[in-house]
N, C-alpha and C positions, 0 to 999 in steps of 0.2 A: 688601497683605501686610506691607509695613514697619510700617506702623501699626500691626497686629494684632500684628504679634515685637515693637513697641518698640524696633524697629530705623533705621538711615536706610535711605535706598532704596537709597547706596555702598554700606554693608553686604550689606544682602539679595543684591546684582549678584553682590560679592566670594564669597562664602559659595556662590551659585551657580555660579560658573564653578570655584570647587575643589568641587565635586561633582564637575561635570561633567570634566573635566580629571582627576579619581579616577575615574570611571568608564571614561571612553576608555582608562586606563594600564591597565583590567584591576583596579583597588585597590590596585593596588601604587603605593610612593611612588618615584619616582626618587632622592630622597637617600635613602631605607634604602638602596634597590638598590646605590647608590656606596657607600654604606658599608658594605656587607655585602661587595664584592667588593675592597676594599680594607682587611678587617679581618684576613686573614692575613702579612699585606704588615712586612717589618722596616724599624722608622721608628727611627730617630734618639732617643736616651735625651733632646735637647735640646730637641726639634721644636717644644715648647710655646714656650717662649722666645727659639728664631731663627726661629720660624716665616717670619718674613718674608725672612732671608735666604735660608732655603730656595728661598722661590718665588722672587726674584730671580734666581738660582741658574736656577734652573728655568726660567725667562723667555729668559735670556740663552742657556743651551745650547738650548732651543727654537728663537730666533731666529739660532743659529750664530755669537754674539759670544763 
């Protein structure tokens, strides 16, 4: 089958198990899903650019520092 795509055989494997792993979810992608359920949500005019402090941020009240 690889030979025949002009594919490697890693490819062909990878390529099947996101089939597979899309079909078991239904077709649905789990990152739309997060970000559809997270697309109403009021972020930060900054978030692009502290992004990081953000999660830090976020890490730290997570973990109760």
């Amino acid at each position: 089958m690889a030979e025949e795509a002009g594919l490697s055989r890693a490819e062909v494997l990878r390529r099947g198990l996101r089939s597979f792993a899309a079909e078991r979810a239904g077709g649905k992608s789990p990152l739309f899903d997060y970000l559809m359920s997270i697309a109403g949500d009021d972020w930060p005019a900054d978030m692009a650019e502290r992004h990081d402090e953000y999660l830090t941020d976020g890490y730290r009240e997570e973990a109760g520092l």
